[in-house]
PAZASE-233949 format. One record per residue: residue number from 1; residue in three letters; chain; x, y, z of N, C-alpha, C in turn. Coordinates in Angstrom, 1 decimal. Example, Ala and Ser with C-alpha at 12.3 -4.5 7.8 and 13.67 -1.06 7.14 Angstrom:
# residues 2
resi:1, resn:ALA, chain:A, nc1:13.2, nc2:-5.7, nc3:7.8, cac1:12.3, cac2:-4.5, cac3:7.8, cc1:13.2, cc2:-3.3, cc3:7.8
resi:2, resn:SER, chain:A, nc1:12.8, nc2:-2.2, nc3:7.1, cac1:13.7, cac2:-1.1, cac3:7.1, cc1:12.9, cc2:0.0, cc3:7.9
This chain:
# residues 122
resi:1, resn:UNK, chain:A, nc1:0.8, nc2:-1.2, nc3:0.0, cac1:0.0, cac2:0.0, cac3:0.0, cc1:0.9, cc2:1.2, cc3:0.0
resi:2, resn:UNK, chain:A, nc1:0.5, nc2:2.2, nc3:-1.1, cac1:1.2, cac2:3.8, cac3:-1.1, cc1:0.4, cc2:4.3, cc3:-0.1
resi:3, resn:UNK, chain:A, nc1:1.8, nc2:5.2, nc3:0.6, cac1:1.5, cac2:6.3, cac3:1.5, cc1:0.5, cc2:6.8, cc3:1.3
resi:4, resn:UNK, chain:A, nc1:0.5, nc2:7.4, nc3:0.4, cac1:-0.7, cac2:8.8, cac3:-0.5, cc1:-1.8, cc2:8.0, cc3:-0.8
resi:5, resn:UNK, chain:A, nc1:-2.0, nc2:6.7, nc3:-1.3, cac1:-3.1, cac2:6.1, cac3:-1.1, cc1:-3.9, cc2:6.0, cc3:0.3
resi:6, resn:UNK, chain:A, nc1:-3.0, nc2:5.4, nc3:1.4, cac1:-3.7, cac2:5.1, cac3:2.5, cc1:-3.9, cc2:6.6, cc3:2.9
resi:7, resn:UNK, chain:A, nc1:-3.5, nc2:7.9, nc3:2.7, cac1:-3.8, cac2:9.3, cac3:3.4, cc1:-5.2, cc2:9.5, cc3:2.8
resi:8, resn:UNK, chain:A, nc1:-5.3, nc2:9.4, nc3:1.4, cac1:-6.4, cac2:8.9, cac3:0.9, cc1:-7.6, cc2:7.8, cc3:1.2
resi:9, resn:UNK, chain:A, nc1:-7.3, nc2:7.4, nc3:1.4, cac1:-8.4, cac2:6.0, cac3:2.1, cc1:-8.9, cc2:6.7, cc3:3.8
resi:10, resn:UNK, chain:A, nc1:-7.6, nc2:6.9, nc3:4.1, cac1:-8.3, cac2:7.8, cac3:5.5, cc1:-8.8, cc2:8.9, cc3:6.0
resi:11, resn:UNK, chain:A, nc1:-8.6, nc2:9.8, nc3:4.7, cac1:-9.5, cac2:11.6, cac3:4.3, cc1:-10.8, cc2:10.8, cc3:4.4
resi:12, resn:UNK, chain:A, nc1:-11.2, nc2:9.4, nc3:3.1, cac1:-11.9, cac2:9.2, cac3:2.8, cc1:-12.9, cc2:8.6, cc3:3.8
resi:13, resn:UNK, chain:A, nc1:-12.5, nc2:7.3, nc3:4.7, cac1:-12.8, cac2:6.9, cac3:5.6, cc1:-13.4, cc2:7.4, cc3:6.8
resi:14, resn:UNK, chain:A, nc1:-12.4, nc2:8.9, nc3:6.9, cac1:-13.5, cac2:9.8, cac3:8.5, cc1:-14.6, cc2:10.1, cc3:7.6
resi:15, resn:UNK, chain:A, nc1:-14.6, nc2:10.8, nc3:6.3, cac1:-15.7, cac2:11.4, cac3:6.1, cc1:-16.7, cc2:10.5, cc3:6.0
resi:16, resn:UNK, chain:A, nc1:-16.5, nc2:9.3, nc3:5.6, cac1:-18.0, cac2:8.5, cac3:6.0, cc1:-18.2, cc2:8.6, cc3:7.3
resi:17, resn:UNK, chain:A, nc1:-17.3, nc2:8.2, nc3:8.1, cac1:-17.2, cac2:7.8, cac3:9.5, cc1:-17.9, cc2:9.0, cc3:9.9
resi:18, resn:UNK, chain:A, nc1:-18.1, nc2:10.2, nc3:9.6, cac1:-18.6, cac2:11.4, cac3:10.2, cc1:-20.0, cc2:11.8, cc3:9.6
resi:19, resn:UNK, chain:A, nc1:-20.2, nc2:11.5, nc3:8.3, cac1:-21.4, cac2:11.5, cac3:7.9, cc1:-22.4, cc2:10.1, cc3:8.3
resi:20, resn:UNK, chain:A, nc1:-22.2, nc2:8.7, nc3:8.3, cac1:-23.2, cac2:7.9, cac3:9.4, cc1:-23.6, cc2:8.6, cc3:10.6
resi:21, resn:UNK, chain:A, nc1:-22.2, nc2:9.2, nc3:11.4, cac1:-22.9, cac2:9.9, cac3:12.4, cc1:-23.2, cc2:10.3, cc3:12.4
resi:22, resn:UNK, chain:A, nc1:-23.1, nc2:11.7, nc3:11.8, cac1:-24.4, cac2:12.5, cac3:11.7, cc1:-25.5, cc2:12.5, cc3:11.4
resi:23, resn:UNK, chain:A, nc1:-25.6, nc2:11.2, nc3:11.1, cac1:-27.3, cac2:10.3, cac3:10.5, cc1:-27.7, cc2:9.8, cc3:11.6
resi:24, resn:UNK, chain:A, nc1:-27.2, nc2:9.8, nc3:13.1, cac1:-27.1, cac2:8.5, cac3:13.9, cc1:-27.3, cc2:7.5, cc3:13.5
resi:25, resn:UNK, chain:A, nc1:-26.4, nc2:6.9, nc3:12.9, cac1:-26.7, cac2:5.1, cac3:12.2, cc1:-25.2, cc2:4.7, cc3:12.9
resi:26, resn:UNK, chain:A, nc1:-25.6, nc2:3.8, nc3:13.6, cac1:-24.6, cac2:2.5, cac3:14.2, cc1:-24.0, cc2:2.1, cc3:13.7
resi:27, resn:UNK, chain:A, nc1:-22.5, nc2:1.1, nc3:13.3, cac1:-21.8, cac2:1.1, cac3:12.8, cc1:-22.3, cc2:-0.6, cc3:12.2
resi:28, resn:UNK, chain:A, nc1:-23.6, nc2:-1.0, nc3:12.8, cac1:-23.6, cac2:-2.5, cac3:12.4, cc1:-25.5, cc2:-2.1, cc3:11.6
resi:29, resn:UNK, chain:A, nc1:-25.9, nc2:-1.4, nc3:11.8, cac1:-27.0, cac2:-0.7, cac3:11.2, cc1:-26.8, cc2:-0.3, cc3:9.7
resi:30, resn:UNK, chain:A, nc1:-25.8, nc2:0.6, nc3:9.9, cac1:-25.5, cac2:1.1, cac3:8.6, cc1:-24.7, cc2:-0.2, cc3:7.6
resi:31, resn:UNK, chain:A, nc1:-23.9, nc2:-1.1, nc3:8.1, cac1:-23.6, cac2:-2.5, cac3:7.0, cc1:-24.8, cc2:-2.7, cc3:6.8
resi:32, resn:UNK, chain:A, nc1:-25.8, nc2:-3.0, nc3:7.5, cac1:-26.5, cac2:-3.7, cac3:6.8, cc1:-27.4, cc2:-3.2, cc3:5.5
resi:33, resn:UNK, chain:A, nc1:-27.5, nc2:-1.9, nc3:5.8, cac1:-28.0, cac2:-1.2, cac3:4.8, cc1:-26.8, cc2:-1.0, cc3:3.6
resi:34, resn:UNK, chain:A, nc1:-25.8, nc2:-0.6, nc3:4.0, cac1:-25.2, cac2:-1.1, cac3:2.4, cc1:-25.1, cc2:-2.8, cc3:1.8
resi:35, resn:UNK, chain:A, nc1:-25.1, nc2:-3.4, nc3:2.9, cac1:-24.6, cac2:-4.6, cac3:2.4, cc1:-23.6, cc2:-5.1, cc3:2.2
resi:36, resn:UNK, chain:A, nc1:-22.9, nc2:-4.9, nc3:3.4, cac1:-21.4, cac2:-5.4, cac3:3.8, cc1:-21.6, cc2:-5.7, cc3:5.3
resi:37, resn:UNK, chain:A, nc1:-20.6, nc2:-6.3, nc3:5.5, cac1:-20.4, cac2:-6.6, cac3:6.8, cc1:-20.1, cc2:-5.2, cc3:8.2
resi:38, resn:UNK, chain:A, nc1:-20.2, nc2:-5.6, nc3:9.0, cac1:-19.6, cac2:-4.2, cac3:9.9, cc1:-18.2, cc2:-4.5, cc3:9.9
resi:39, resn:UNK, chain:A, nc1:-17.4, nc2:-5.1, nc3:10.0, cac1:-15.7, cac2:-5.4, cac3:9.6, cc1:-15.8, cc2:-4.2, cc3:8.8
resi:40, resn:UNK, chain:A, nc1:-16.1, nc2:-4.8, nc3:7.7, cac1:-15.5, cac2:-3.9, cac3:6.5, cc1:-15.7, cc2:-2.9, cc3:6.0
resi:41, resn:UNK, chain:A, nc1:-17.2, nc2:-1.7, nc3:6.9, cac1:-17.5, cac2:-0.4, cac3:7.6, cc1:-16.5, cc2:-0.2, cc3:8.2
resi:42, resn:UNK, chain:A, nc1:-15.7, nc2:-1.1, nc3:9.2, cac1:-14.7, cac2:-0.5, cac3:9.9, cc1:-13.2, cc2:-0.1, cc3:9.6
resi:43, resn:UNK, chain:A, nc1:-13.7, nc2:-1.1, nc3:8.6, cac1:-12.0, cac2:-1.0, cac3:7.7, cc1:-12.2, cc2:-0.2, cc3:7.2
resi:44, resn:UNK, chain:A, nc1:-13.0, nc2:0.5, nc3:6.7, cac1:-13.1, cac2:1.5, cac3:5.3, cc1:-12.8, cc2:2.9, cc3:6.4
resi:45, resn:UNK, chain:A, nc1:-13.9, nc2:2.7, nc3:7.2, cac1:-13.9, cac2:4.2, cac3:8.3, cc1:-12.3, cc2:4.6, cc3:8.5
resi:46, resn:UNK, chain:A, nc1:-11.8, nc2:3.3, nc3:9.0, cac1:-10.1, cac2:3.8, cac3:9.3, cc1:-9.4, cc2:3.8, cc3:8.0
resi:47, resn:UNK, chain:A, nc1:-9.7, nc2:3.5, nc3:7.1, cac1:-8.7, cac2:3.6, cac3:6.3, cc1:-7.6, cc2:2.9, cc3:5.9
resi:48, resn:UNK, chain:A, nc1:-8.0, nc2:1.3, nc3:6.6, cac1:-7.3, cac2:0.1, cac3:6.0, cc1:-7.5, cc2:-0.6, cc3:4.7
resi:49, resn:UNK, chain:A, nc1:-8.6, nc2:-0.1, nc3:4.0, cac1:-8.4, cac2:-0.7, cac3:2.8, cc1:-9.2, cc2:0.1, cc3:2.1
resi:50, resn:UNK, chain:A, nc1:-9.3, nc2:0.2, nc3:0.5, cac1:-9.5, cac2:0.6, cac3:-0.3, cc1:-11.0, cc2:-0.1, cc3:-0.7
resi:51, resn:UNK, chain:A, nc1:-12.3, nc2:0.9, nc3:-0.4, cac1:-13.5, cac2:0.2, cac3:-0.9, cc1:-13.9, cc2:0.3, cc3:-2.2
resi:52, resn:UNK, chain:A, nc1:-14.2, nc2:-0.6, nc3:-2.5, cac1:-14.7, cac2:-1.0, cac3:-4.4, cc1:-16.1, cc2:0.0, cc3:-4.6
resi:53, resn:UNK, chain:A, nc1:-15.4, nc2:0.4, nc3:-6.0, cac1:-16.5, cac2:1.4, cac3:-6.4, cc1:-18.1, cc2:1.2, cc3:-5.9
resi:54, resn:UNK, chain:A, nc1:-18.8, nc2:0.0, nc3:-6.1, cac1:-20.1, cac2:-0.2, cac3:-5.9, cc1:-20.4, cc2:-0.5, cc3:-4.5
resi:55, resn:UNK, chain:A, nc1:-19.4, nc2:-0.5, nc3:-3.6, cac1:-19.5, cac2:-0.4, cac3:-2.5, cc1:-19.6, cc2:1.3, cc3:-2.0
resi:56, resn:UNK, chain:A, nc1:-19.0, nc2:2.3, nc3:-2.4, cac1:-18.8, cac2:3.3, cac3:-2.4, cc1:-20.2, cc2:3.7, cc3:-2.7
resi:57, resn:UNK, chain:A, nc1:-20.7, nc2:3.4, nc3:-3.9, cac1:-22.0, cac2:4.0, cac3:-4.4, cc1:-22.8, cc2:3.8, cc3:-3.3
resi:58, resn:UNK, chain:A, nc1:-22.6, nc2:2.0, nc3:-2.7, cac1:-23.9, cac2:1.5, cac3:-1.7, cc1:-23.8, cc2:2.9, cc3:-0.7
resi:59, resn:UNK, chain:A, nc1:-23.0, nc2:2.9, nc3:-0.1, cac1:-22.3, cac2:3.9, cac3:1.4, cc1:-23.1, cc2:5.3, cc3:0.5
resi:60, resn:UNK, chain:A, nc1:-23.1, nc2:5.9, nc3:-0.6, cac1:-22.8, cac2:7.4, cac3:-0.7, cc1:-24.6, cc2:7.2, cc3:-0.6
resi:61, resn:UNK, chain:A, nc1:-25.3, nc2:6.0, nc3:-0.9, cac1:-26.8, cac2:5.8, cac3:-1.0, cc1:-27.6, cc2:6.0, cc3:-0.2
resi:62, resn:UNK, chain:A, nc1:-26.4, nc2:5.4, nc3:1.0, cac1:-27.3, cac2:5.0, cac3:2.4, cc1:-26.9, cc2:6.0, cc3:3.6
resi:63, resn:UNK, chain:A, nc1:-26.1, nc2:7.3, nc3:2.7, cac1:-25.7, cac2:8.6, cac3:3.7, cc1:-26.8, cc2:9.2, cc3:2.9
resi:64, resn:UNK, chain:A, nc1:-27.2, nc2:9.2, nc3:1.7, cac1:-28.1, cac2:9.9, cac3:0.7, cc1:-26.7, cc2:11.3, cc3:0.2
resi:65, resn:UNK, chain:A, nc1:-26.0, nc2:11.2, nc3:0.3, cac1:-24.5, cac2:11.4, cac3:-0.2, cc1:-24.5, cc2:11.6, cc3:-1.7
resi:66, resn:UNK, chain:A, nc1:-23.9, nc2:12.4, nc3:-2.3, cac1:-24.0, cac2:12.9, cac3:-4.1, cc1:-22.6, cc2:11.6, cc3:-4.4
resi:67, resn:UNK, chain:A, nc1:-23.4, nc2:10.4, nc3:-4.9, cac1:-22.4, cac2:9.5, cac3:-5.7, cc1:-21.2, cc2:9.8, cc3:-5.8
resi:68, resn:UNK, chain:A, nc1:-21.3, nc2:10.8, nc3:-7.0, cac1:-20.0, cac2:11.5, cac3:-7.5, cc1:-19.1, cc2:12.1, cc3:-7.3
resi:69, resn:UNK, chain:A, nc1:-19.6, nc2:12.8, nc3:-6.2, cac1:-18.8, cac2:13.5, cac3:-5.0, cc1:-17.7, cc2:12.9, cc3:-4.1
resi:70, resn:UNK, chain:A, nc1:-18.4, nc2:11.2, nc3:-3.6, cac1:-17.9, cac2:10.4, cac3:-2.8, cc1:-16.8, cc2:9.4, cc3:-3.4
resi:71, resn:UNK, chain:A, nc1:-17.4, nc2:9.0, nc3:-4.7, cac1:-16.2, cac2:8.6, cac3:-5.9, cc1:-14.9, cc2:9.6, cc3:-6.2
resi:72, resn:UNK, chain:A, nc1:-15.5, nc2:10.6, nc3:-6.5, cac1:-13.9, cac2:11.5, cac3:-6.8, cc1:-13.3, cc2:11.9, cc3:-6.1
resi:73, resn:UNK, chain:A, nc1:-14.2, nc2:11.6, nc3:-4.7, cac1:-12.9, cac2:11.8, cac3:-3.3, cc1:-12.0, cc2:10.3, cc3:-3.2
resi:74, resn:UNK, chain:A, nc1:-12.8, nc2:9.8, nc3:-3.9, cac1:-12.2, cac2:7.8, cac3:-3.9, cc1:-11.1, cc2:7.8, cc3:-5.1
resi:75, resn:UNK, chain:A, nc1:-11.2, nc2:8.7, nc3:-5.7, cac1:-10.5, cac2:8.7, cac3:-6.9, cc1:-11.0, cc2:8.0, cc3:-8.1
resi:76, resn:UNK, chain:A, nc1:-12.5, nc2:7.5, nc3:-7.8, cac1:-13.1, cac2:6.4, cac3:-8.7, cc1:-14.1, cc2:7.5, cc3:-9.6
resi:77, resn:UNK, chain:A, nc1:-14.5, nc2:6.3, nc3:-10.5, cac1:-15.4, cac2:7.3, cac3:-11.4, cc1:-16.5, cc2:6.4, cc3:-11.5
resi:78, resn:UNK, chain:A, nc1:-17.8, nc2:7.4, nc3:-11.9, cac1:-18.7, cac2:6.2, cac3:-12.5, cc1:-19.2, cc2:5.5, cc3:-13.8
resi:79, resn:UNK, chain:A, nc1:-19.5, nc2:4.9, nc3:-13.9, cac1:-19.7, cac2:3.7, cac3:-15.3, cc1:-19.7, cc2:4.8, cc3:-15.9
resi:80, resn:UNK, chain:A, nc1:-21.3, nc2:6.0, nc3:-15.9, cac1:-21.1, cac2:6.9, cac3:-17.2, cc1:-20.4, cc2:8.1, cc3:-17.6
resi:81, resn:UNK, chain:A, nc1:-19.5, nc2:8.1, nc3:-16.3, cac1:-18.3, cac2:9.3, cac3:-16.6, cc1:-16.9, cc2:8.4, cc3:-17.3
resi:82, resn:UNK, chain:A, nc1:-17.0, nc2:7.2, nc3:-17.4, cac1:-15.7, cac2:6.7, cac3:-18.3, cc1:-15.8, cc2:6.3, cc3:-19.0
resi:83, resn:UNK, chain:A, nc1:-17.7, nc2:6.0, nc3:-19.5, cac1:-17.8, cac2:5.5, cac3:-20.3, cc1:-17.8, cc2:6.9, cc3:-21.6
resi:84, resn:UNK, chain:A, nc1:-17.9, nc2:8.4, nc3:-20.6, cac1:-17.8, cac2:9.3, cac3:-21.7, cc1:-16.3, cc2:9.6, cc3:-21.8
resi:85, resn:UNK, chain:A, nc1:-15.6, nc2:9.7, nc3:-20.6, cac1:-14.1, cac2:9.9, cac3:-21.0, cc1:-13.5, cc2:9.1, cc3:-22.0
resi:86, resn:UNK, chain:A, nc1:-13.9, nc2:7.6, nc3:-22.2, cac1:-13.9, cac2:6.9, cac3:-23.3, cc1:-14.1, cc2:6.9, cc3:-24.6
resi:87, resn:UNK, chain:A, nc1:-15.2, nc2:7.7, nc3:-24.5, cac1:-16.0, cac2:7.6, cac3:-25.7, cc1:-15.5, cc2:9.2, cc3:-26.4
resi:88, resn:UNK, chain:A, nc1:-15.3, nc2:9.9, nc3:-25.6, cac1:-14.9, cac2:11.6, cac3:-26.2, cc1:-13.8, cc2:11.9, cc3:-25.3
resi:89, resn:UNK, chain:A, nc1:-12.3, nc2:11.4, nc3:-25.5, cac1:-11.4, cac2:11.2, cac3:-24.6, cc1:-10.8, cc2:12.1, cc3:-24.9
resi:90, resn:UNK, chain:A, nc1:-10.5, nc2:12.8, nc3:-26.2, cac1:-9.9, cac2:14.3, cac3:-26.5, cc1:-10.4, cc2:15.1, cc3:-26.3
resi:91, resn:UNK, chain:A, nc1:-11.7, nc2:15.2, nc3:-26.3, cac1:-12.6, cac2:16.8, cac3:-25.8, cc1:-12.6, cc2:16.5, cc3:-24.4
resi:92, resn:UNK, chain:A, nc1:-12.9, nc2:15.6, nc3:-23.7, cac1:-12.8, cac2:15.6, cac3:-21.9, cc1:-11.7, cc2:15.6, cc3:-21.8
resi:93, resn:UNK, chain:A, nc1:-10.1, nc2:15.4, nc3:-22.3, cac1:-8.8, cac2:15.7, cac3:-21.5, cc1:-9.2, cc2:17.2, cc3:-21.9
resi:94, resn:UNK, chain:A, nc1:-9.2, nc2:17.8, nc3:-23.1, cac1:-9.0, cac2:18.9, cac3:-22.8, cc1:-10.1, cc2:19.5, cc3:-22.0
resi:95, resn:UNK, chain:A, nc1:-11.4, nc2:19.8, nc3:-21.8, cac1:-12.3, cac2:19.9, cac3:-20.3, cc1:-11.9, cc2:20.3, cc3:-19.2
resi:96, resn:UNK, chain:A, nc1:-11.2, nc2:18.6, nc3:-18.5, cac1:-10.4, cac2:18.8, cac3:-17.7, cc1:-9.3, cc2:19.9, cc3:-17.7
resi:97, resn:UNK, chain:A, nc1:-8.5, nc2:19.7, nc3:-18.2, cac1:-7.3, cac2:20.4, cac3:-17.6, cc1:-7.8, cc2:22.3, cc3:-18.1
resi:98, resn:UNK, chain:A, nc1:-8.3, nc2:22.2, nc3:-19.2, cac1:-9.1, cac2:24.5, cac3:-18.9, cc1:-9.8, cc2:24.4, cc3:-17.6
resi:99, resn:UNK, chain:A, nc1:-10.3, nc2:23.6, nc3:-17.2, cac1:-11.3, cac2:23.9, cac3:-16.0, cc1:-9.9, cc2:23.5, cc3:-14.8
resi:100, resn:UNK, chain:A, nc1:-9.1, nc2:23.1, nc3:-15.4, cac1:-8.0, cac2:23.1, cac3:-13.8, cc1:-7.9, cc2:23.9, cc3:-12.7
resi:101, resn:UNK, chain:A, nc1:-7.5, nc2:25.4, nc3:-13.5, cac1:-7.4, cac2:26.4, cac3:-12.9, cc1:-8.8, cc2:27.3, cc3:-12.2
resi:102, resn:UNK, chain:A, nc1:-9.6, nc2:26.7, nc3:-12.4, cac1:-11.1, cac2:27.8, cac3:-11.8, cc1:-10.9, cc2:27.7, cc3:-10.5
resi:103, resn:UNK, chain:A, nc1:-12.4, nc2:28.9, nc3:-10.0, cac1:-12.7, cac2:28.7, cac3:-8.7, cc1:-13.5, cc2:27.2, cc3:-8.9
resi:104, resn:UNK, chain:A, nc1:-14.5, nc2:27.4, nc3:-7.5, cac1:-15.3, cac2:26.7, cac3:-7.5, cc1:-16.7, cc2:27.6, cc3:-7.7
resi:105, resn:UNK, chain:A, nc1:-16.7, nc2:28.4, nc3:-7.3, cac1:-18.0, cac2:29.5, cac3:-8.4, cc1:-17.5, cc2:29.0, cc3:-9.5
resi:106, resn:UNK, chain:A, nc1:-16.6, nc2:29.5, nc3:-10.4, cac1:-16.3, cac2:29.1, cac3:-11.9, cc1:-17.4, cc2:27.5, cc3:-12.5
resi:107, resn:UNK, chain:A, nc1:-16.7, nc2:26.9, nc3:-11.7, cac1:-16.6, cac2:25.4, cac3:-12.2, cc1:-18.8, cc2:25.4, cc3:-12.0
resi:108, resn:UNK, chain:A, nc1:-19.0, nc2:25.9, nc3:-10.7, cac1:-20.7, cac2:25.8, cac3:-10.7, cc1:-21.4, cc2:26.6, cc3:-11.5
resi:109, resn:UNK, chain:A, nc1:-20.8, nc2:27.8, nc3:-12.5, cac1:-21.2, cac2:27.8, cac3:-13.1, cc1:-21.5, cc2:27.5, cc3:-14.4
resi:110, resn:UNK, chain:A, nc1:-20.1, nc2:26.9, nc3:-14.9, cac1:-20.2, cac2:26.0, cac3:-16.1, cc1:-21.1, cc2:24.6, cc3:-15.8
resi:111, resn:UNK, chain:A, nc1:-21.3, nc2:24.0, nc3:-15.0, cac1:-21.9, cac2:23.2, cac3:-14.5, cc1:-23.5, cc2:23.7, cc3:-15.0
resi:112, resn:UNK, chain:A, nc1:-23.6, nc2:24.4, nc3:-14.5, cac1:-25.2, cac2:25.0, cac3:-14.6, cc1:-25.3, cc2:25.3, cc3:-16.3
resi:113, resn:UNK, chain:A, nc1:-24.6, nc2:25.7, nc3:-16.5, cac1:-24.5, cac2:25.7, cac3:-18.3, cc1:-24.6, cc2:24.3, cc3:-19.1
resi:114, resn:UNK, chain:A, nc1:-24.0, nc2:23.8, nc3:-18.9, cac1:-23.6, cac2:22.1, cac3:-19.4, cc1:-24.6, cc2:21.8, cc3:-19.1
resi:115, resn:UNK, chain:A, nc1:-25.2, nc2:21.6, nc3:-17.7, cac1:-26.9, cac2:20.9, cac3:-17.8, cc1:-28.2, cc2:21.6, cc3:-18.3
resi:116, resn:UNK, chain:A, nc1:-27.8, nc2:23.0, nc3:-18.7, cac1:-29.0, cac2:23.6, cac3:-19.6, cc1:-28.8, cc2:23.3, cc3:-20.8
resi:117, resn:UNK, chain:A, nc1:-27.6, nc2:22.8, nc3:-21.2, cac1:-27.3, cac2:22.7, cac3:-22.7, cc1:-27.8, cc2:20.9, cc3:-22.9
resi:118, resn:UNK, chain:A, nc1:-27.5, nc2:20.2, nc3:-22.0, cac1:-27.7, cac2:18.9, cac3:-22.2, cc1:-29.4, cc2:18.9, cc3:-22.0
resi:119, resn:UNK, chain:A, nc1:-30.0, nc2:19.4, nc3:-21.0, cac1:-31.7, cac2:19.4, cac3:-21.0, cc1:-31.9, cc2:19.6, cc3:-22.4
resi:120, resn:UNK, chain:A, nc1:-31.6, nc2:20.6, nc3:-23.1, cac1:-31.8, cac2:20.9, cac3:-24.5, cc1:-31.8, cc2:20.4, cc3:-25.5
resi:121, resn:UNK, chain:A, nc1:-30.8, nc2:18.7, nc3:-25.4, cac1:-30.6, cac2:17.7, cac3:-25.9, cc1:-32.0, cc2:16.5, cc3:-25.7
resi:122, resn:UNK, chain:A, nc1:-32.4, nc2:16.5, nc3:-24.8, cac1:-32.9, cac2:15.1, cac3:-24.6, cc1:-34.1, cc2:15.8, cc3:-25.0
């Protein structure tokens, strides 16, 4: 295991660990609602191992947590964000890296734009 990974696992880990609580959900309550064991709630909370994406999703479900939010703090992505990085891999590198430098106003408001432009689509 990298260093920077487990600092990572453990940024990741309190913040569940702090959002169950603030839900008051028990630590054998809330497995069962994702559907894992309490062990491996525990392991995740500290930061001993690295939870699998669809586990991530279950946890971000059962905090009522923004998916995507909880993945890109995991460094994971979801099926339909790679399946577009995949699919339009030169217009999303470049995306990414212009939007590097923003604030976070910036970036919410391109966001807000991008989803009026895509409503517009469907």
């Amino acid at each position: 295991m990298k260093k920077k990974e487990n600092k990572k696992w453990v940024k990741l880990g309190l913040l569940i660990s702090q959002e169950r609580k603030n839900k008051d959900l028990k630590l054998r309550e809330f497995a069962a609602q994702v559907g894992v064991s309490h062990v491996a709630i525990s392991h995740i909370e500290k930061g001993r191992v690295e939870a699998k994406k669809d586990t991530l999703i279950k946890i971000a479900n059962a905090l009522n947590y923004d998916k995507d939010t909880l993945l890109a703090k995991a460094s994971k992505l979801d099926d339909v964000v790679e399946d577009m990085l995949s699919e339009k891999s030169e217009t999303a590198a470049v995306l990414f890296r212009s939007a590097a430098g923003l604030t976070d106003d910036q970036l919410k408001k391109i966001t807000k734009q991008i989803k009026k432009m895509s409503d517009g689509n469907n």
